[in-house]
C-alpha positions, 0 to 999 in steps of 0.5 A: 839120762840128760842134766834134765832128766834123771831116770832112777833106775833101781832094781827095787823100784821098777819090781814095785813100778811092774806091779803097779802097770799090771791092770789087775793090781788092787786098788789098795796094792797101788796105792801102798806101791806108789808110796814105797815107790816115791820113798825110792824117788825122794831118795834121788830128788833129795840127792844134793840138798845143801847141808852145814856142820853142827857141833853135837854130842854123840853118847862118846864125843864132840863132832862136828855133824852134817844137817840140812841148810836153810828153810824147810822144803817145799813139797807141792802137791799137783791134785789129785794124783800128786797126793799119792806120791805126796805121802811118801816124800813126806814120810821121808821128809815130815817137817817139810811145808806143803802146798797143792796146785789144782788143775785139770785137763781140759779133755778137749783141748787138753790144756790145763785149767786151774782151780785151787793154789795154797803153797807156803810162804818164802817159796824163794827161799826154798828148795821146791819139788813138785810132784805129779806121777804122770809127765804126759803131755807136759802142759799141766806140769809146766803151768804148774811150774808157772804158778810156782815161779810166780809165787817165787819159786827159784829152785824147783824139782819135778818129781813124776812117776812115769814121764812121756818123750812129749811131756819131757820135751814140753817142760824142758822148752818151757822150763829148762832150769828144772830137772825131772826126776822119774822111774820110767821114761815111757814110749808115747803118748796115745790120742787122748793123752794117755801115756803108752804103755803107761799104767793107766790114770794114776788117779783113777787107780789110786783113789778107786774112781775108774 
């Protein structure tokens, strides 16, 4: 565990992230584990929010009470897999804003391709997370990241569900300034670009497309 990755190493969370590796796992059995998975990751992502004291009143007394500062968060979708961890950061987090960032891997070059970006306005002035379950070769994530900062992004977090060594080393080279928060840091990635061990495409198992 580095500043720049932080591995969350609950013994609740890698029980629900061995059952989501095991290829025999429904597709509805996925899809409801990544969503408790990432409740037990945004618990870790969300860890120093800045907050400020209000004064309110509890059914007994006066008090001065913490409560989050500043503009509401910015959760960033990476389609298509990013939805499913989407879902569950916002059950934690629903009155935070939304975006998507579109792009695929060019299976040749496996180089990202962009398609679609929709994210809220004044995204300087708020705290970023960007979510994608798999960190593989790290080149979508980083050019998603791009477009953030681009779009004025100053304090992003990258929230992922398996990172690969490569994908790691690629978002630290191109954005040093950004932490990746993650259940597993895997062994490698194949000569596809597949993280090993790995679970699989998360999209594929989370939307029934294998």
């Amino acid at each position: 565990m580095t500043e720049h990755l932080t591995i969350v190493d609950h013994p609740l969370l890698q029980h629900k992230l061995t059952l989501m590796r095991e290829r025999d796992t429904p597709t509805a059995v996925f899809r409801q584990l990544l969503r408790e998975i990432s409740h037990l990751l945004a618990y870790e992502v969300t860890r120093n929010l800045p907050v400020t004291m209000k004064t309110i009143e509890t059914p007994l007394v006066e008090m001065e009470a913490p409560t989050l500062r500043g503009k509401k968060l910015a959760l960033i979708s990476i389609l298509r897999a990013g939805n499913g961890l989407l879902d569950g950061v916002l059950d934690l987090i629903p009155s935070a804003r939304v975006g998507f960032v579109g792009l695929y891997r060019d299976e040749a070059t496996l180089k990202p391709v962009q398609y679609y970006f929709k994210v809220p306005s004044e995204l300087e002035s708020r705290v970023v997370i960007a979510v994608d379950p798999m960190l593989a070769t790290g080149n979508s994530s980083a050019a998603a990241i791009d477009l953030l900062k681009e779009a004025g992004a100053k304090d992003i977090r990258f929230l992922c569900l398996l990172a690969a060594p490569e994908g790691v080393a690629r978002m630290k080279e191109a954005h040093p300034d950004v932490p990746i928060i993650t259940a597993a840091l895997d062994d490698r990635l194949n000569d596809k670009g597949y993280i090993l061990p790995g679970l699989g495409d998360a999209g594929d198992r989370m939307f029934g497309t294998k």
